[in-house]
C-alpha angles and dihedrals in degrees: 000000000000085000096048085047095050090049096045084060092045103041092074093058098182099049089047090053090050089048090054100040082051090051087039097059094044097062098042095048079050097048099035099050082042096064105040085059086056098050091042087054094040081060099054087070100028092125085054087051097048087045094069107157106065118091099200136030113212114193133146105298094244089072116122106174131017097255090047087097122192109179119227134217124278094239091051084083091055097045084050095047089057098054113107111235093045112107096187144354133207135184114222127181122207126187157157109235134153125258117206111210128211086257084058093240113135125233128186103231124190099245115202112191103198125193114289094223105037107019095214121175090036120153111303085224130039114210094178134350120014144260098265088061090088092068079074123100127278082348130161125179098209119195124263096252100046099053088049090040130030092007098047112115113249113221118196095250085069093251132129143235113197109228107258145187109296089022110126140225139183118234110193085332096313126121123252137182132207114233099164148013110224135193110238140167110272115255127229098246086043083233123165110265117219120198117201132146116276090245086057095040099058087045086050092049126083109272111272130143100239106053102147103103105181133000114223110220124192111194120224118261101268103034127081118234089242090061088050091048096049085049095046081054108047097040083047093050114117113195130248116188097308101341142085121224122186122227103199127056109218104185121172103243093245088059091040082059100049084049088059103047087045084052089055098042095049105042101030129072087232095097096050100041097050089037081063089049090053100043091053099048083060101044086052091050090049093050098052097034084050105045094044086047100057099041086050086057094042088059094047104047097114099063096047080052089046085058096046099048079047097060107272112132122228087249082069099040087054090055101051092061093041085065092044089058092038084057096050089040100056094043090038092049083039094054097044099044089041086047086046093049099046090049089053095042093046098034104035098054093056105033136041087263106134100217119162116163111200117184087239085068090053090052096053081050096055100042088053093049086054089050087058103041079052101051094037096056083044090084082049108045085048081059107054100032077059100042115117115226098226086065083096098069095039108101 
């Protein structure tokens, strides 16, 4: 009976074409917005996911994302620093300043101050020079696709000249000098990232009495980082009436990153706009699915009817159709995720296109294709349990 049934969907070739381009479109829709989303959100902590050594982020407790910066106190490294549990601490600034170019355009440009001794929370990746570069004087490292992007020098002729070692910037009116050319998550704002030492950043900064952005915290072996983060906040606690509040946030960095993402799903328009995407990419598959589907049953009534005057009960028939779906489904879900795929690989490598695929995402696909094939063989399945045998000999 699997066989009959197989050739019963294929013998119609055009109506089994339509079933699997509905289903097609549908999970691809699904899969590409998806992950657009994903990669859009990916890109909203990209700075959390290339500083990956540190265990904790400490920052002023009213932060709410990880660019919202609220600069600390000086003496909260050292109060840090003294904590037991904390194997190391490490002051980073992060902020947004302007870059004047030779051409004398202006670019706002992502500027990261490191440790001067350790350097720690450098790129993940080097393209030319190395990190110890930036011990020398008046240096910056700058990512790979700034300097070939909003930092390239554009020449008359329309042409471009991507940004180099020994090439040279103006920070807030300060000289800086490129001593290397680093690979770096992209940012949301796909703005250039700038790498310097702290000392050199908040020289670099407009003037205010408050410049250190995040403390990085490493826990001792032994110890989780949620332990170390409940300690850093209790011994850094100040009361008020009968309560302690703390004055400093120590979050570990996985749970920084979730913040973030919360923080962009509540307050922005993203999640709404790609959830109707989505919604609409699966409201088109079922339409489609649903209405080829049934008119595919409705043609070939009489030969389900042939095989129930000729014995087969309706739990057979059921499943006849159940595999059918389950045929059109699986080529349809393996067309429209590999589509999906293909599109992010060859135009997001070579374009601004945020596209990230986790295998949570496939599975959120192929359970609404199966959604689809199910409610589209519903309409079918309600035919034929309530076919009548004798439909056969009728002309």
């Amino acid at each position: 009976m699997n066989l009959v049934a197989m050739r019963m969907l294929m013998g119609d070739t055009a109506k089994y074409l339509g079933i699997i381009f509905g289903l097609t479109i549908a999970s691809f829709l699904i899969t590409q917005q998806g992950a657009i989303f994903c990669g859009l959100m990916s890109r909203t902590f990209g700075a959390l996911t290339d500083l990956a050594q540190p265990d904790l982020w400490v920052m002023d407790p009213k932060v709410q994302f990880i660019d919202d910066i609220k600069p600390l106190q000086d003496t909260a490294l050292y109060r840090v620093r003294g904590i037991e549990g904390v194997e190391w601490a490490v002051p980073l600034y992060k902020g947004l300043l302007k870059a004047r170019l030779d051409n004398g355009s202006f670019q706002t440009c992502n500027v990261l101050g490191l440790d001067d001794a350790t350097l720690i929370g450098g790129p993940p990746e080097m393209v030319e020079g190395q990190l110890a570069d930036l011990r020398r004087a008046e240096s910056v490292i700058v990512d790979e696709y700034g300097a070939k992007g909003k930092l390239a020098q554009q020449l008359p002729d329309g042409r471009t000249i991507p940004l180099g070692v020994g090439d040279t910037l103006e920070l807030n009116d300060r000289r800086a000098v490129v001593v290397g050319i680093c690979k770096v998550s992209r940012t949301f704002q796909s703005q250039p990232v700038v790498y310097t030492t702290y000392s050199r950043a908040v020289g670099f900064a407009p003037r205010e009495r408050k410049l250190l952005s995040f403390i990085l915290v490493k826990a001792r072996d032994g110890l989780t980082p949620q332990a170390v983060s409940q300690r850093i906040m209790d011994l850094t606690a100040v009361q008020k009436g009968t309560k302690f509040t703390p004055t400093l946030l120590a979050i570990p960095r996985d749970d920084f990153k979730w913040m973030t993402v919360v923080y962009f799903m509540r307050y922005t328009g993203i999640p709404i706009n790609f959830g109707i995407a989505v919604a609409l990419g699966f409201f088109v598959g079922l339409a489609i699915a649903a209405q080829t589907f049934y008119q595919f049953t409705l043609e070939n009534i009489k030969h389900f009817g042939a095989l129930k005057a000729m014995g087969a009960g309706s739990g057979l028939l059921l499943r006849m159709i159940m595999l059918q779906a389950v045929i059109v489904g699986a080529i349809g879900y393996g067309l429209g995720v590999g589509l999906a795929a293909f599109m992010g690989y060859r135009v997001g490598a070579s374009t601004e296109l945020a596209f990230f695929l986790p295998w949570q995402l496939l599975v959120i696909t192929g359970l609404a294709t199966i959604a689809i094939v199910t409610l589209s063989a519903a309409l079918s399945l309600l035919k034929v349990v309530r076919l009548e045998p004798a439909i056969v000999f009728k002309g």
